[in-house]
Structure formats: structure tokens, C-alpha cells
NUPA-923073 format. One record per residue (C-alpha): x, y, z. Coordinates in steps of 0.02 Angstrom, whole numbers, plus 50000, padded with zeros to 5 digits. Each point is the difference from the previous one (the first is absolute). Layout:
# NUPA-923073
[atom [X; Y; Z]]
...
//
This chain:
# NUPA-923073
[atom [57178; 47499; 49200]]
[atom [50120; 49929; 49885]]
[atom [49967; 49796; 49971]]
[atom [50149; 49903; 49986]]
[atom [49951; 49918; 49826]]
[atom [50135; 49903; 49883]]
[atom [49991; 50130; 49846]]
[atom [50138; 50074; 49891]]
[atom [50088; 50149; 50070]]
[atom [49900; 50114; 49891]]
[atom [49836; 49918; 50021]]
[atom [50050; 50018; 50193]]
[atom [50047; 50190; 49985]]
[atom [49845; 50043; 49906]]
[atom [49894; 49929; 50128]]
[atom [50077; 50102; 50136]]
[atom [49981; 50156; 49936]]
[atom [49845; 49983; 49952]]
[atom [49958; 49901; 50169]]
[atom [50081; 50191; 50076]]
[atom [49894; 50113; 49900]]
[atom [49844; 49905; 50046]]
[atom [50025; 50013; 50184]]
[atom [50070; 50167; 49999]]
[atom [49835; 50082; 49915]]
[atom [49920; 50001; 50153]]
[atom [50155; 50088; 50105]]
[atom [49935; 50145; 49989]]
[atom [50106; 50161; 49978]]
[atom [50136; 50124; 50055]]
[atom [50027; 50177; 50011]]
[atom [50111; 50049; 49850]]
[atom [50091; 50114; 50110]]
[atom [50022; 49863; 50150]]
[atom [50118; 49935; 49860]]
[atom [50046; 50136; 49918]]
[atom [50066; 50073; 50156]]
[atom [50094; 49848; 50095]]
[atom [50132; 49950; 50068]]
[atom [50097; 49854; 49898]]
[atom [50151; 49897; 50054]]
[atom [50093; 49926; 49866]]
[atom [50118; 49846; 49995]]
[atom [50135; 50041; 50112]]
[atom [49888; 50106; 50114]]
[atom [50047; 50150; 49920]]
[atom [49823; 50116; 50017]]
[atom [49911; 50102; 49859]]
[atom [49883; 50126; 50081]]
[atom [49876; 50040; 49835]]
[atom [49896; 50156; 49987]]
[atom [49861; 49987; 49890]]
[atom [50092; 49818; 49906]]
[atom [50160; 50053; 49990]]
[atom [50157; 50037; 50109]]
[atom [50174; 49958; 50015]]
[atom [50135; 49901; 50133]]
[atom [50142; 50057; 50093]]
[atom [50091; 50023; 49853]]
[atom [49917; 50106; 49880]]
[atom [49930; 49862; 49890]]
[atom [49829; 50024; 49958]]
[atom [49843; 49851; 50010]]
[atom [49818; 50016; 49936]]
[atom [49857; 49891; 50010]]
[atom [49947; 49917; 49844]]
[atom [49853; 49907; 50072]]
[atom [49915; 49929; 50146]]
[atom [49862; 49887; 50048]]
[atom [49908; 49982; 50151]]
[atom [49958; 49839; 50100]]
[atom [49991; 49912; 50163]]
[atom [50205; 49954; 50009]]
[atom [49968; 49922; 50187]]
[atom [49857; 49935; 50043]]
[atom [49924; 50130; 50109]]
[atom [49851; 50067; 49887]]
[atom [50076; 50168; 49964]]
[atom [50043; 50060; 49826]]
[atom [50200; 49990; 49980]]
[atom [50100; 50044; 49852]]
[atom [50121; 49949; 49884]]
[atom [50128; 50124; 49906]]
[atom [50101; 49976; 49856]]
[atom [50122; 50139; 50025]]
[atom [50150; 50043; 49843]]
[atom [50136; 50123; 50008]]
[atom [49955; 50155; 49901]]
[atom [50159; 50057; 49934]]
[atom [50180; 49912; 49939]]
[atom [50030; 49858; 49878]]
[atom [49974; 49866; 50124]]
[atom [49797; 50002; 50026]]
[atom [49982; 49865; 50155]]
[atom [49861; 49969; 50037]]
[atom [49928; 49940; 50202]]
[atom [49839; 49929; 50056]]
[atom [49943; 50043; 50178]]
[atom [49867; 49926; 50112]]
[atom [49913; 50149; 50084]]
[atom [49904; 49921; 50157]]
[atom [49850; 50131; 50080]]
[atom [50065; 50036; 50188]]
[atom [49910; 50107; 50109]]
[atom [49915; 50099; 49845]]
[atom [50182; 50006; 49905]]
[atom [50078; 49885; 49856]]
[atom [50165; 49928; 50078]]
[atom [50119; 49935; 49878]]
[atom [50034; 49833; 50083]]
[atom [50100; 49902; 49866]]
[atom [50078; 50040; 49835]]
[atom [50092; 49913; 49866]]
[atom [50087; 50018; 49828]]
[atom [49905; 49976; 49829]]
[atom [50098; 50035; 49873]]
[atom [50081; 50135; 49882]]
[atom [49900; 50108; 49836]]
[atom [49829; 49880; 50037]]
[atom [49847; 50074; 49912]]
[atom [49856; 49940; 50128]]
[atom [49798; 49935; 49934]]
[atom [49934; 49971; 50150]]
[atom [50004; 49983; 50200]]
[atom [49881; 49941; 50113]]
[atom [50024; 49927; 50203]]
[atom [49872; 49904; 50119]]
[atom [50032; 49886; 50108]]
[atom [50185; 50010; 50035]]
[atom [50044; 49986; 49820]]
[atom [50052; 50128; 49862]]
[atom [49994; 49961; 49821]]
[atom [50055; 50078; 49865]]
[atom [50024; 49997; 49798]]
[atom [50154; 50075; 49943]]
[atom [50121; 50033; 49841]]
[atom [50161; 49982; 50024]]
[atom [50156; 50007; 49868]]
[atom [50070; 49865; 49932]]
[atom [50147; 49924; 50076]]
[atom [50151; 50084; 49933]]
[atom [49946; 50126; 49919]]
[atom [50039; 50188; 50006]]
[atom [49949; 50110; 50133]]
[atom [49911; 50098; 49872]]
[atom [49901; 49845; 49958]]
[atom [49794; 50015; 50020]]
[atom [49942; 49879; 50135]]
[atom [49894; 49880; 49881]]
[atom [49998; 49828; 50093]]
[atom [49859; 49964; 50090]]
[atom [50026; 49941; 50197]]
[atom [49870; 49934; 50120]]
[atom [50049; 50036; 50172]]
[atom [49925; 49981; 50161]]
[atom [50063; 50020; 50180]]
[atom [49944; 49942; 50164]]
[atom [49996; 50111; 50178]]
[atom [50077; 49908; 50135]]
[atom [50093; 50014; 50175]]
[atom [50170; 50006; 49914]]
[atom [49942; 50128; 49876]]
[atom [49932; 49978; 49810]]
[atom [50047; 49834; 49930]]
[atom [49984; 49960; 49822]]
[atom [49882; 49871; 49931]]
[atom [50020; 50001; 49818]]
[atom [50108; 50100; 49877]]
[atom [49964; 49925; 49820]]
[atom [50034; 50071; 49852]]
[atom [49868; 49952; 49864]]
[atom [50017; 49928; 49832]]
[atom [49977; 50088; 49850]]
[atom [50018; 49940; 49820]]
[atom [50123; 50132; 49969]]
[atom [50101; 49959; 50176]]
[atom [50148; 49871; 49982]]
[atom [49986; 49877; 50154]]
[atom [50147; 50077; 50065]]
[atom [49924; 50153; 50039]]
[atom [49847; 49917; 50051]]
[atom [50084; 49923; 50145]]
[atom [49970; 50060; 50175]]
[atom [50113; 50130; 50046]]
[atom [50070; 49940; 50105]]
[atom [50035; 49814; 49929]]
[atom [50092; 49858; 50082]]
[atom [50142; 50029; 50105]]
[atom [50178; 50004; 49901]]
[atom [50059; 49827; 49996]]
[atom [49842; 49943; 50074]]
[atom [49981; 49806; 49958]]
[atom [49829; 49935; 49953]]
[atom [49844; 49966; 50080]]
[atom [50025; 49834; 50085]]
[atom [49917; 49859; 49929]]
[atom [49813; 49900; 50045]]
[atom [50071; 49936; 50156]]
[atom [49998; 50146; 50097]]
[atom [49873; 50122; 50047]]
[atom [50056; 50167; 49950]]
[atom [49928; 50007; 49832]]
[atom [49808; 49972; 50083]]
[atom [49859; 50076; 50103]]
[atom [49947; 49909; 50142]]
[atom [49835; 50034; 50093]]
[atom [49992; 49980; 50191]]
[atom [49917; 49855; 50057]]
[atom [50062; 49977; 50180]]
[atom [50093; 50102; 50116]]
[atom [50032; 49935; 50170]]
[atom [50081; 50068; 50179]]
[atom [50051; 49935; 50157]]
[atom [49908; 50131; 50086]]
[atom [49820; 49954; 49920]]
[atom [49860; 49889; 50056]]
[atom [49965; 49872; 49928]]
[atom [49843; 50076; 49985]]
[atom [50059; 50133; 49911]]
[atom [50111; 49899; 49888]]
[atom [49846; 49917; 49910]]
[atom [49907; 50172; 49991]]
[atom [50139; 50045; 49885]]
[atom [50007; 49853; 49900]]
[atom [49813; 50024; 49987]]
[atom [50007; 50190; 49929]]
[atom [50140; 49972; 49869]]
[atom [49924; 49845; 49945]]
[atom [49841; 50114; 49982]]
[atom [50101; 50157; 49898]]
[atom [50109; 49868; 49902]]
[atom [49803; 49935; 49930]]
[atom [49940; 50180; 49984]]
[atom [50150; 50065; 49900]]
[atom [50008; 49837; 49891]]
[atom [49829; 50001; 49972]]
[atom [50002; 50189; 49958]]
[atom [50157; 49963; 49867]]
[atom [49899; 49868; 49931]]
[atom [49831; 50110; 49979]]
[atom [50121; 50133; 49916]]
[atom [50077; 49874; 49882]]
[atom [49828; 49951; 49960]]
[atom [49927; 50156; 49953]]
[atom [50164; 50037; 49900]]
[atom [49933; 49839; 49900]]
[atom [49843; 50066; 49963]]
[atom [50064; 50160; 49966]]
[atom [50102; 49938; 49865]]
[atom [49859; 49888; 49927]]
[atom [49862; 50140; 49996]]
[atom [50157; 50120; 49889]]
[atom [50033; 49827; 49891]]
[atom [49798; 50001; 49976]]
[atom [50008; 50195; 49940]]
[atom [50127; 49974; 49903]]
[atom [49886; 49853; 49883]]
[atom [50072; 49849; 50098]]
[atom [49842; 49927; 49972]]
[atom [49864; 49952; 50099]]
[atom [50059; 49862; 50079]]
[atom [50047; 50071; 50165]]
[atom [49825; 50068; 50029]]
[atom [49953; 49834; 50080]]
[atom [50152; 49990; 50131]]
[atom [49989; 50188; 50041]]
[atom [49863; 49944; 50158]]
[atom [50117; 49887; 50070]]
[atom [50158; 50130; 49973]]
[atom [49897; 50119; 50089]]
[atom [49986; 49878; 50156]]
[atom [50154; 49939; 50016]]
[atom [50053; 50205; 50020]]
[atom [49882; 50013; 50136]]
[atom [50046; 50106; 50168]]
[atom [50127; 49939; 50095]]
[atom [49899; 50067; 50161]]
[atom [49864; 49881; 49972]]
[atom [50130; 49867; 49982]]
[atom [50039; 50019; 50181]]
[atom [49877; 50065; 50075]]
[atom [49994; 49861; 50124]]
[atom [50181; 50026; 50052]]
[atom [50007; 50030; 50185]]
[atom [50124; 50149; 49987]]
[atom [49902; 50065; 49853]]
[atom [49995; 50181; 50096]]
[atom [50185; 50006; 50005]]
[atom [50060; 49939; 49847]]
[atom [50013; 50149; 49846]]
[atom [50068; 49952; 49804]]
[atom [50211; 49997; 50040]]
[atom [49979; 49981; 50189]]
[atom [50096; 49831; 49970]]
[atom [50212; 50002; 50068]]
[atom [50102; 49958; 49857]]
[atom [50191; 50016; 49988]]
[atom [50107; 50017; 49836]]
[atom [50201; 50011; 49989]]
[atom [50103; 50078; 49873]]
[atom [50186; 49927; 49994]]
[atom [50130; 50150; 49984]]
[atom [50164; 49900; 49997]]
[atom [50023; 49825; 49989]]
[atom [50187; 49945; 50051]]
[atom [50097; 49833; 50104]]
[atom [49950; 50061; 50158]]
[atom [49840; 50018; 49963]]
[atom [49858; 50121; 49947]]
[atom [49931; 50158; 50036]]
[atom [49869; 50115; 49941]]
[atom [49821; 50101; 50066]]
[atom [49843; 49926; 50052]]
[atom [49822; 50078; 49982]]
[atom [49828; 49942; 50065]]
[atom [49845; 50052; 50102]]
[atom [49949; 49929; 50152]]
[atom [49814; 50002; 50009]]
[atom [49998; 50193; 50048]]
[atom [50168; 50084; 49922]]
[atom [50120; 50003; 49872]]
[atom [50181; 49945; 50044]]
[atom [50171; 49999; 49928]]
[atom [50188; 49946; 50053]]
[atom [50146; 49927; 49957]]
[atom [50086; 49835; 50026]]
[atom [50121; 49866; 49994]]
[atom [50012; 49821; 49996]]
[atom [50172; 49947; 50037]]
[atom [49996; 49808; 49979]]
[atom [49831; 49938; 49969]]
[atom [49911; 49978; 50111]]
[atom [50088; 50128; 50104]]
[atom [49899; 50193; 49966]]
[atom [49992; 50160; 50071]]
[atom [49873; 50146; 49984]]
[atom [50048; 50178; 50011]]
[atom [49853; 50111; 50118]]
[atom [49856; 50007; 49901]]
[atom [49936; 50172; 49928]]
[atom [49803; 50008; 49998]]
[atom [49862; 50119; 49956]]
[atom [49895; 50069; 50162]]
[atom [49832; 49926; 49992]]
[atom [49930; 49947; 50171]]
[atom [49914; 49851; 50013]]
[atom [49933; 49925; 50175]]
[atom [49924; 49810; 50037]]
[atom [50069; 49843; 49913]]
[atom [50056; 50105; 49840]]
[atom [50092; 50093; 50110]]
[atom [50074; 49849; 50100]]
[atom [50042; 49922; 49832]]
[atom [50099; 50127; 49934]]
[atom [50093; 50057; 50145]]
[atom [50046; 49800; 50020]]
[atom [50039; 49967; 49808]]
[atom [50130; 50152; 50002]]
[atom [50068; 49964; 50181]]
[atom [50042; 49822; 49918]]
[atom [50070; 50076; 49858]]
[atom [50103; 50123; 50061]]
[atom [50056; 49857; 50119]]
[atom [50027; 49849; 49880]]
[atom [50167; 49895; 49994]]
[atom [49945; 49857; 49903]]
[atom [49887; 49987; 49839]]
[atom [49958; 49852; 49907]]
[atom [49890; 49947; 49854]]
[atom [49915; 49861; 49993]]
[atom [49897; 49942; 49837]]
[atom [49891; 50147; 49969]]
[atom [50020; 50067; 50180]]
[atom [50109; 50118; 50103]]
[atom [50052; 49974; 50167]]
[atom [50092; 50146; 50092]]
[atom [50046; 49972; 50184]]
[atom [50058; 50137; 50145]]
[atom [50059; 49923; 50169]]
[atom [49806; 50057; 50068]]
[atom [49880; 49954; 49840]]
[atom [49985; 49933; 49836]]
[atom [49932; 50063; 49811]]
[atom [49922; 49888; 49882]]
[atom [49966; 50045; 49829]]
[atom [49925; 49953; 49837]]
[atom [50062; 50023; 49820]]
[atom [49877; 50125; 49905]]
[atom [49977; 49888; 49840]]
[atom [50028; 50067; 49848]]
//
């Protein structure tokens, strides 16, 4: 599961891949010709039936599969696919990724988007409703006969409105200029800045409370009770890893003929690390809580103008991944598009939570923060959240 921890955009992208390629070692693996031989649908719904990983669309143009990976896509158990498919002829060289989901002892191409043009791929690997990949990709403006030779981690997310991107960032290199090291796709023309410390949109907030007319009271502090229980498992977890970092970097300063002096706090490193299990280990939701089961929510401002702002929203809600769009008219007026998830099932109060946190997201008309905290209201319930500290 991917944690929602303040890191650069790099740092971040790293982690996910390599978050991906740890969970997908144990996805086990496809039939060559179940790919080979299947039925793709690219953007626009325009079908490539492939024989043996190639084949061609209505119009003569012919595809071929440059690589695949295989992984649970849906949360079902079964070993799914993912397929980086690339026109095999022409000048142009598009290339498509396509989630392949396992259906009755087929792959069914269920969602499909647009990568990119002349990409060299590294790697790909999927598990757990995400696909990740490292790319090259030319630099911007360049000729078409250009090598790809900038370095992109991507990664993509399965959910009921199709794949959804979670990062595209394009890594530095001492012989990249930042301009080409920006995302690709950058900030919207005539996009104003991020708006200032007053607002939330430049922060990650972590779920403390979420509240509906329809629950019991009962219920209400069961809640409250689990994410005060995940928000000290993940914090303590962050702070073991910070910990360890610490020590890691004395014990290479030590190697390196730092001295000696360390020797004599390395006991004390080595306890603050710890495991964050035995840290709560007398939590009373112990058995439900996992490393990144905590909500969070993050925004990312598109357009900034006098009648207000708008931009896409990410965050998981104890048991998926979700993303969306939204605007905020006149603050604290705001709207939320319908919210795009992975397809994990979860039953018993994770389940209640997240079913509640997205109905009053998907719901809200008013959001206000609040000196460190979030409140976001729907005519039925209420969100309260905490800013992630740096």
C-alpha cells in the first residue's frame, strides 16, 4: 500500500515503484500466449485483436506488445496483467498501456490510456491496483528522430472510472536543464500560483473524524477510536523509520573514520528504531490497523483565478485509493467531482469508514480550515482532519 508521507516528488515516485515490485513478486504468473493472443481496446475503443503480440485496428495500422507484467489489478486474488502496447510501423510510435483483468479464465482489457510517443521502457511491474513504470522519454522539443533519454517515473492506479494517474515525474539529471525536468505535463497555461499558508491546498491532512447523521453514537466513537489508533501506528512507524535512517547514517559516518565517538550512542539509536508493532501492541484495533491504513487527503491547485480555484484531489480512505476533481467557488463554498477509487473490499468499521469519508466527500458544500485542522461538511455528516507536519 502506498503511505501518504510528505517526501519530494522523486523520493515519492521511487518509493512506489519499488513499493509495486515488492508486492507484485508474489503475483504469480501468466500464460505468455493469454497475452500474446488478446483482445486490446485502445483509447477511443477502437479494438486490436493480437496473434501471438502483435496485430493491427480497423485501419491497417499495426500494434505490438513491448512488455507486460502480471499482478492482481482488482482485488480478487487472480493474476491480472498489464500491457504496454506501441505501434509497430509509421513515424508516430504511440505508445498505450492497458489493464488486462482475468474474467472467467480470459484477460479482458478493461481500461486503457495514452503514454506517450518514441518512450524507451526499464521496467513494469502491477499489484495491487497500481502499475508502475520507469521510462525514457525525449526531451521536450526535440526532433522526432531524437533518442528517448529522460528518465520518467510513472505509476497508475485501477479504478471504477478507468486507470487514473498517480505520478508522472520526470527525474533530474546533472545533464537535464530544469526545464526539461519538469513534469510533463506542468502547470496549466496561465495558471496563477499555489495559494499562500492560509489555505489548505498546498497540505496533507490525515482523517481524524468523520461523522453521519445516520450513525450511532455508538458507532461514532468506535471511529474516533480506530483512527486515533492508525494515526499512532503510522506516526509511530514514520518515526521508527526516521530513526533507523539516523543510525544508518551514523554507522556509514563511523566506516568512513568519523571516529569513535558514536559507538557509545549507537545502543540508544538502535532503541529509539524499535518496531512500531510493539509500540502498539496494546491498541484495541491492533488486528485492523496495517502500515498506510490511515485516510489522508492532498489537493493539487490547477488554476487559480477571481472566481475561485480549481484543481484534483487524491487520498485513501482506510481501504482504497481515490481521486477527483474540484472547485471552490468562494471560500468556503466547494464542490467535489464523483470520486474514482481502486476496488479493494473491505467489510466492518474500515469498511463503514471509508464508504462514510467518500459519501461526505463526494457530498461536501462547505470546507473550512481551522489552525492545523480541516473541517469539510455535507448536509448529512462532517470530516475533520489534521495537517501531516512536515
Amino acid at each position: 500500500m502506498i503511505r501518504p508521507v510528505r517526501r519530494s516528488a522523486a523520493a515519492a515516485l521511487t518509493a512506489v515503484t519499488a513499493a509495486v515490485s515488492a508486492a507484485g513478486c508474489g503475483d504469480g504468473e501468466l500464460d505468455p500466449d493469454a497475452i500474446g493472443n488478446a483482445r486490446l481496446v485502445l483509447p477511443g475503443q477502437m479494438p486490436v485483436q493480437l496473434r501471438e503480440g502483435a496485430g493491427s485496428d480497423s485501419t491497417g495500422r499495426l500494434y505490438r506488445v513491448v512488455a507486460s507484467a502480471p499482478g492482481d489489478l482488482d482485488f480478487d486474488g487472480q493474476t491480472d496483467a498489464a500491457v504496454l502496447l506501441a505501434e509497430a510501423d509509421g513515424i508516430s510510435r504511440y505508445v498505450t498501456l492497458h489493464a488486462l483483468v482475468s474474467a472467467g479464465g480470459e484477460l479482458e482489457d478493461v481500461a486503457s490510456l495514452m503514454v506517450g510517443e518514441h518512450i524507451a521502457l526499464l521496467d513494469l511491474v502491477a499489484a495491487d491496483g497500481v502499475i508502475a513504470a520507469e521510462i525514457l522519454v525525449q526531451p521536450l522539443g526535440s526532433r522526432m528522430s531524437a533518442p528517448p533519454d529522460i528518465p520518467v517515473s510513472a505509476a497508475w492506479a485501477l479504478t471504477d472510472r478507468g486507470l487514473r494517474p498517480l505520478r508522472w515525474e520526470r527525474v533530474q539529471r546533472p545533464d537535464v536543464s530544469p526545464d526539461l525536468a519538469s513534469p510533463a505535463g506542468g502547470q496549466a497555461p496561465g495558471a496563477a500560483a499555489t495559494p499562500g499558508p492560509d489555505v489548505p491546498y498546498a497540505r496533507e491532512w490525515m482523517l481524524r473524524e468523520v461523522i453521519l447523521d445516520s450513525m450511532a453514537v455508538d458507532d461514532s466513537a468506535a471511529v474516533v477510536n480506530h483512527l486515533t489508533a492508525a494515526l499512532r501506528y503510522q506516526l509511530a512507524a514514520e518515526a521508527a523509520a526516521r530513526a533507523a535512517e539516523t543510525a544508518e547514517g551514523a554507522d556509514e559516518n563511523l566506516e568512513e573514520g568519523a571516529g569513535d565517538q558514536h559507538a557509545g550512542n549507537q545502543p540508544a539509536a538502535d532503541e529509539a528504531a524499535g518496531d512500531p508493532a510493539e509500540e502498539t501492541a496494546a491498541d484495541p484495533a491492533e488486528d485492523i490497523i496495517e502500515p498506510g491504513s490511515l485516510p489522508w487527503l492532498r489537493f493539487e491547485v490547477d488554476l487559480v483565478s477571481e472566481t475561485g480555484v480549481t484543481g484534483t484531489l487524491e487520498g485513501a480512505d482506510g481501504c482504497n485509493r481515490f481521486f477527483g476533481s474540484f472547485r471552490a467557488d468562494e471560500p468556503p463554498l466547494m464542490r467535489v467531482t464523483p470520486l474514482a477509487s481502486t476496488a479493494r473490499f473491505c467489510d466492518g468499521l474500515v469498511g463503514e469508514i471509508a464508504s462514510a469519508m467518500r459519501h461526505v466527500l463526494e457530498n461536501v458544500y462547505r470546507m473550512d480550515p481551522d489552525d492545523g485542522f480541516l473541517f469539510m461538511f455535507s448536509e448529512d455528516g462532517r470530516l475533520v482532519f489534521q495537517e501531516r507536519s512536515p
